[in-house]
C-alpha positions as CSV (number, residue, x, y, z in Angstrom):
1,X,-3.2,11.7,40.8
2,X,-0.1,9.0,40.8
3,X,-0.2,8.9,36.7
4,X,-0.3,13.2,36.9
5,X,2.7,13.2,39.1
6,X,4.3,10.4,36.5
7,X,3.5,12.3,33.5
8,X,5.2,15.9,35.1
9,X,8.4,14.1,36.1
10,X,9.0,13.0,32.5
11,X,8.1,16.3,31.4
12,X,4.5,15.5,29.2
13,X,2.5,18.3,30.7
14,X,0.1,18.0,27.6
15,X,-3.8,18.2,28.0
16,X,-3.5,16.9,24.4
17,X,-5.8,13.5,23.5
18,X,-5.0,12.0,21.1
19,X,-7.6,9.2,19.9
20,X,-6.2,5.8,18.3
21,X,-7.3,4.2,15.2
22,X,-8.6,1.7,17.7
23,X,-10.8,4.1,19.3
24,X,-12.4,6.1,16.1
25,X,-12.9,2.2,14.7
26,X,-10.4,2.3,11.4
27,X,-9.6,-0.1,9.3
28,X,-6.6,-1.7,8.6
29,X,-4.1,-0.1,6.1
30,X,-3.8,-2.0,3.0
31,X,-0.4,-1.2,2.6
32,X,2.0,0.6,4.9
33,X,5.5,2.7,3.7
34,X,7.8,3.3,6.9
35,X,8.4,6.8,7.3
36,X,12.3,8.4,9.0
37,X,11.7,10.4,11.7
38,X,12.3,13.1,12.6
39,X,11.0,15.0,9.2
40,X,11.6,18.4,9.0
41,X,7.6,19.2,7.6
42,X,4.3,19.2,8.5
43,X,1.8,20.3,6.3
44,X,-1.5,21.8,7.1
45,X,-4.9,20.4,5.4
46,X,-8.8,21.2,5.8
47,X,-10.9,18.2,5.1
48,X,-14.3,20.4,3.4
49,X,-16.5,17.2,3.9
50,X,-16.9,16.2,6.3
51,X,-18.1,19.6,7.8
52,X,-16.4,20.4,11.8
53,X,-17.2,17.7,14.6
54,X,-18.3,19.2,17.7
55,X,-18.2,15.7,20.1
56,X,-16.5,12.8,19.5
57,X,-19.1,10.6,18.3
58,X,-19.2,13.2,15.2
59,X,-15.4,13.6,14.6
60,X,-15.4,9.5,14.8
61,X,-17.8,9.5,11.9
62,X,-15.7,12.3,10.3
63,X,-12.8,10.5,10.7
64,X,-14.6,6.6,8.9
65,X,-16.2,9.2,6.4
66,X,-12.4,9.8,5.2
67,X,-11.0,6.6,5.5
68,X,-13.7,5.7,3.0
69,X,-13.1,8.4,0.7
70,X,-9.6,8.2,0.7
71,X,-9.9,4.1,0.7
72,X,-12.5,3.0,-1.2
73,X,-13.2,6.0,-3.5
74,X,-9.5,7.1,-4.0
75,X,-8.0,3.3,-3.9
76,X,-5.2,4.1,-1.4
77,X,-3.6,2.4,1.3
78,X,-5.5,4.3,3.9
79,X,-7.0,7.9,5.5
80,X,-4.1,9.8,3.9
81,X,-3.0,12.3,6.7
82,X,-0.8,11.3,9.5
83,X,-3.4,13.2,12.3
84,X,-6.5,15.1,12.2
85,X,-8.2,17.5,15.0
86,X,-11.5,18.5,15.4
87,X,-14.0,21.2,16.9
88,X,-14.1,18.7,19.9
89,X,-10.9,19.4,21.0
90,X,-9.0,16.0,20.0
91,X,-6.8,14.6,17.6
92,X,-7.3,11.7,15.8
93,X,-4.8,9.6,15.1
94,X,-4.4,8.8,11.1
95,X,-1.2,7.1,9.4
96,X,0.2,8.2,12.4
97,X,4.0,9.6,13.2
98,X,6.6,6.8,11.5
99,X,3.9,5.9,8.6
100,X,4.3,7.3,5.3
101,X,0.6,9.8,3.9
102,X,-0.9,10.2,0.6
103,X,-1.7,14.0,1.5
104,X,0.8,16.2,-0.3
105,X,2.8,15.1,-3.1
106,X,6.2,15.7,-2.8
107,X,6.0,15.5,0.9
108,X,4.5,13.0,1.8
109,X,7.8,10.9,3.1
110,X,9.1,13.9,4.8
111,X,6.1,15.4,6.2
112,X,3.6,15.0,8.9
113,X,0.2,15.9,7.6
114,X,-2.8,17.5,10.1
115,X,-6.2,18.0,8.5
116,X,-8.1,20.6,10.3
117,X,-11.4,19.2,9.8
118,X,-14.0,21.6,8.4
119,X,-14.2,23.9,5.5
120,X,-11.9,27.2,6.3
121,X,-12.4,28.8,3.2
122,X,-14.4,31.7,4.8
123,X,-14.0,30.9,8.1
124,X,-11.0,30.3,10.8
125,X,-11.2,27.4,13.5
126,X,-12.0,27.3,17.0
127,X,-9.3,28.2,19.2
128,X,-9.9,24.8,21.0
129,X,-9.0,23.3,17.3
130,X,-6.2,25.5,16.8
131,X,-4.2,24.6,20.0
132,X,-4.4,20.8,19.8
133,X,-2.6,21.6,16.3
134,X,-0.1,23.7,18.0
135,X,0.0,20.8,20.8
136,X,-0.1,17.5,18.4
137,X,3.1,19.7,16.7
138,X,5.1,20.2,20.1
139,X,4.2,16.6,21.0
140,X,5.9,15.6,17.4
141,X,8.9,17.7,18.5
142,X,9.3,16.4,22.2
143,X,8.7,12.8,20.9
144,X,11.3,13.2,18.1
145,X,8.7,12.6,15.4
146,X,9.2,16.3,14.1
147,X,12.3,18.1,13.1
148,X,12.9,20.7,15.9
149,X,13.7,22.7,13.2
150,X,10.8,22.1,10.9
151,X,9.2,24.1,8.3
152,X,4.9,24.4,8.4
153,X,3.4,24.5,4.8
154,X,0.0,24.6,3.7
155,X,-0.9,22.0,1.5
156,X,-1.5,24.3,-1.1
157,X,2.3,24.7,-1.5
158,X,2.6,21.4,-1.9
159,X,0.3,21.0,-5.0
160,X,-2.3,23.3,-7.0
161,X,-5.5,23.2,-4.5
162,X,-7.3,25.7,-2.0
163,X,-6.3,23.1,0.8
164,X,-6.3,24.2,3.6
165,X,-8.2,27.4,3.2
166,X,-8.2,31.0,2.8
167,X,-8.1,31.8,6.3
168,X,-6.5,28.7,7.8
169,X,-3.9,29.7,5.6
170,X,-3.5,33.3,6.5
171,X,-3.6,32.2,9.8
172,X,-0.7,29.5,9.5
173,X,1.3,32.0,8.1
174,X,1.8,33.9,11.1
175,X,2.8,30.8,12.9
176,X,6.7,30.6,14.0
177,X,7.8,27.5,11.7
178,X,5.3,28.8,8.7
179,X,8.2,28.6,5.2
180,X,7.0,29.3,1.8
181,X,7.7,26.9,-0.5
């Protein structure tokens, strides 16, 4: 009750959990590029494989399946995005906010990137998905991590890919900071 009471008076009314590299067991980044903050982008991904998490345990696995990919298959530094959220309701905690991703060329140092994880070609999130994006984004803002100001892209603005979507894209145009590129 005492932290609740804390939390209000500094004004972080979130519900938003936010799971730590810690928690979802990563690795250590081989390399890491400091990012400015705020930047004035994020930039929306879907991961495709893995499929959407439903519990924790699942996104956790999602989340080491990525890290992999993007480690050990791809040869980079680490998971590329700064953030991803899935069907369970959580985000997971990537590069995080002041690290620099490998997710969207061009970007990358000015951008956070979230990866919706699933495949929304022919299908659109969860609601419960879609608001921890909106949240993990407000959170950026209030922390000064994000640009008050900033412009949402879809990866595939950033580069020549379906990322994130057909309908996570049409749905992240109709979002307030959505700019084409």
């Amino acid at each position: 009750m005492y932290l609740f009471l804390v939390l209000i008076a500094i004004g972080t009314t979130h519900a938003l959990d936010i799971v730590s590299r810690d928690e979802w067991g990563a690795r250590p980044p081989t390399n890491v590029v400091p990012q400015s903050n705020p930047v004035p982008y994020v930039v929306i991904h879907h991961s495709v494989e893995p499929e959407v998490c439903y519990t924790k345990e699942d996104c956790i696995q999602a989340m080491q399946t990525m890290q992999d990919m993007h480690q050990i298959d791809n040869g980079w530094a680490d998971i590329g995005y700064s953030f991803a959220v899935g069907g369970d309701g959580n985000a997971y905690e990537g590069r995080g906010w002041s690290a620099e991703g490998a997710h969207a060329p061009g970007y990358n140092s000015r951008s956070i990137g979230i990866c919706v994880i699933g495949n929304w070609m022919e299908a659109v999130p969860s609601e419960k998905q879609l608001q921890t994006v909106h949240e993990l984004i407000e959170y950026g803002v209030e922390l000064g991590m994000i640009s008050g100001s900033y412009g949402l892209i879809g990866h595939r603005e950033a580069t020549e890919t379906l990322c994130p979507g057909d309908l996570l894209f049409e749905e992240i145009t109709t979002w307030p900071h959505f700019v084409q590129v």
